[in-house]
C-alpha positions as a printed Julia matrix, in Angstrom:
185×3 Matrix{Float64}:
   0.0    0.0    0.0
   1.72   3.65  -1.43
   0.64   6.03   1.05
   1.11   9.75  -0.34
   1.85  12.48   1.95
   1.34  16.07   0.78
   2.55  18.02   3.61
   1.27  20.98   5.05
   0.36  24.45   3.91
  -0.98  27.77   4.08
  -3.59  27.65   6.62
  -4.19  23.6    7.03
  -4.41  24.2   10.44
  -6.47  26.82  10.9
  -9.07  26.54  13.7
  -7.08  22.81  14.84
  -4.62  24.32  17.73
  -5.25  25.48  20.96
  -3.36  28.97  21.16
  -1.61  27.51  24.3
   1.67  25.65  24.88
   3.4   24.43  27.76
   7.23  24.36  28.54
   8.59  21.31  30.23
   4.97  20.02  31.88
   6.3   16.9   30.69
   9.46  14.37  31.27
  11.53  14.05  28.39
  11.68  10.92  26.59
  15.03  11.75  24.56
  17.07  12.26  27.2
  17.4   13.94  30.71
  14.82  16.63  31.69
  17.67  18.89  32.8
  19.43  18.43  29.03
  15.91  18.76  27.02
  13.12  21.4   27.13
   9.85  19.69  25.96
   7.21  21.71  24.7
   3.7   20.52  24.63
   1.11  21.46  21.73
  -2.84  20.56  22.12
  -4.21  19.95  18.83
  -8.0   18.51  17.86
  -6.91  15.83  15.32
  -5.26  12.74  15.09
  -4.03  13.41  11.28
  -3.38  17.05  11.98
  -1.27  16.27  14.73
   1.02  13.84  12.74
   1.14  16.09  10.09
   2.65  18.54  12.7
   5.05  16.36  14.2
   6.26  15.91  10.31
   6.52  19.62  10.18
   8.43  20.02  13.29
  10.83  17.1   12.37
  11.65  17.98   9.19
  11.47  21.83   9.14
  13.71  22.65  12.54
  17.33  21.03  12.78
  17.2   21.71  16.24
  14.2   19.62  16.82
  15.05  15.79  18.63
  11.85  14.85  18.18
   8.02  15.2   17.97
   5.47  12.76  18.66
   1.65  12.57  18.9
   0.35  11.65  22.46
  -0.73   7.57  22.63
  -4.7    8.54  23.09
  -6.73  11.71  23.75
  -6.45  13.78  26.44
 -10.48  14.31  25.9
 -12.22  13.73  22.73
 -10.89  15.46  20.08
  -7.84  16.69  21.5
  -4.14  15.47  20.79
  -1.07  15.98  22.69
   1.66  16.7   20.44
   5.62  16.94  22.29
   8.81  18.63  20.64
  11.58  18.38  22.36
  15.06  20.18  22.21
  18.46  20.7   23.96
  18.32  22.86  27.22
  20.88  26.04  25.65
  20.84  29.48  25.7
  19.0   29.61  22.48
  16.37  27.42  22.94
  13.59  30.22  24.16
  14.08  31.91  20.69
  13.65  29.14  19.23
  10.45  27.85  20.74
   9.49  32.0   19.67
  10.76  31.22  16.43
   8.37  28.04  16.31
   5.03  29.81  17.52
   6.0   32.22  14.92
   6.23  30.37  12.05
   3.24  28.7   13.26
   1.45  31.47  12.58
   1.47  30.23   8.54
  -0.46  27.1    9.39
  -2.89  28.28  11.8
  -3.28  31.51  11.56
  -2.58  32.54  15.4
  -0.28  35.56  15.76
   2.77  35.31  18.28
   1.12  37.77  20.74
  -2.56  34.99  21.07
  -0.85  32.67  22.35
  -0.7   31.95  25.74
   2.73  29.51  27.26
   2.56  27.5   30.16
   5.63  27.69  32.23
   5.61  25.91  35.87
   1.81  26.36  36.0
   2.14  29.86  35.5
   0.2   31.53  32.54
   2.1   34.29  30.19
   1.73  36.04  26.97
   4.24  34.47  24.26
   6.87  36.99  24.53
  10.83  35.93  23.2
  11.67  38.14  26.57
   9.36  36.41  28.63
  10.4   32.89  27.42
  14.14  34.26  27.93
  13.12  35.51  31.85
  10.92  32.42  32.44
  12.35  29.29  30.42
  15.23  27.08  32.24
  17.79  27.29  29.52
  20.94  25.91  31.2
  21.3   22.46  32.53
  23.3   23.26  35.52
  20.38  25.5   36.77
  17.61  23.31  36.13
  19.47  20.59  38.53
  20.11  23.38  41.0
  16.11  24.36  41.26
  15.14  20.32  41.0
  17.43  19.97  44.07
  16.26  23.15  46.06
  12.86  21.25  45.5
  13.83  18.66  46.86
  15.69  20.2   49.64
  12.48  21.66  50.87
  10.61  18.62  50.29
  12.68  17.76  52.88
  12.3   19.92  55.18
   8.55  19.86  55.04
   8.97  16.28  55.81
  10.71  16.69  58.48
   7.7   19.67  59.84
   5.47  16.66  59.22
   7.08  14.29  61.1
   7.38  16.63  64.02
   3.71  17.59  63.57
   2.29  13.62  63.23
   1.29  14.1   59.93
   1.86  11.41  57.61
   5.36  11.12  55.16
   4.98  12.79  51.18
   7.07  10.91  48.73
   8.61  13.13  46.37
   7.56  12.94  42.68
  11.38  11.92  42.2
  11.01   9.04  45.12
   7.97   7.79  43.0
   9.78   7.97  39.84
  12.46   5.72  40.81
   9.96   3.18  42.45
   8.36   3.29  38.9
  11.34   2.72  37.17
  11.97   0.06  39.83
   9.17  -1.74  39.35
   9.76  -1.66  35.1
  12.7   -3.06  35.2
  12.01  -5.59  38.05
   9.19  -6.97  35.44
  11.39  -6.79  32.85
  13.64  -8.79  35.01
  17.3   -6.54  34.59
């Protein structure tokens, strides 16, 4: 079976994306989170959203990857991941993406709206500059100052009665634990 793929263009996504994006919401799958940023897309269509991922992948050298989300986060809406290395010109990149966006959709630069550590902003480059993790070294600084006071507050909790809080890393490793028990490594 020839299957023929045409590509996108002006417009073929017009009324498809959800003017939003989120910056690192979620893990990276092509490397470390503190060496990738991964930015999240919501999109209503399966075929739309693979057609993006082919954009992203074949228009942006400095794309790892893109990939569509396994099933819907609701009906009708798609998930769809880029990821890129954590450097110093990553947030104008992710500007320069929304931008060029704007030939497929329709959606200016300034109607978008970014997701960064479950704060809301205007897509600004500035703002992704000021709000954007762009060096390695500091995003395993903050992920340990979390930690650190993760910490702490267990310790308040211990002192208060209050039950222990495993730490989103804690449960990640007894995840991975678990995978590669059953996988028997």
């Amino acid at each position: 079976m020839t299957m023929i793929t045409e590509g996108l263009n002006y417009l073929d996504l017009e009324n498809q994306m959800l003017p939003r994006f989120t910056i690192d919401e979620y893990a990276a799958k092509m490397g470390d989170d503190d060496d990738i940023v991964t930015i999240t897309f919501t999109i209503k269509s399966e075929l739309a959203a693979q057609d993006l991922v082919s954009w992203f992948e074949r228009g942006y050298n400095f794309v790892l990857d893109a990939s569509v989300s396994e099933g819907e986060l609701e009906p009708g809406k798609h998930l769809v991941f880029v990821e890129m290395d954590r450097r110093s010109w990553s947030a104008e990149a992710v500007y320069n993406l929304i931008a060029d966006l704007e030939t497929l959709t329709g959606i200016a630069p300034k109607d978008w709206t970014m997701e960064i550590e479950g704060e809301d902003y205007p897509c600004e480059e500035n703002l992704l500059r000021e709000k954007m993790i762009l060096n390695p070294g500091k995003y395993r600084d903050e992920i340990e100052a979390e930690e650190d006071i993760e910490v702490e507050l267990n310790e308040y909790r211990l002192r208060a009665g209050l039950d222990h809080q495993s730490s989103a890393l804690e449960n990640k490793d007894t995840y991975i634990k678990d995978l590669q028990a059953a996988a028997g490594i």
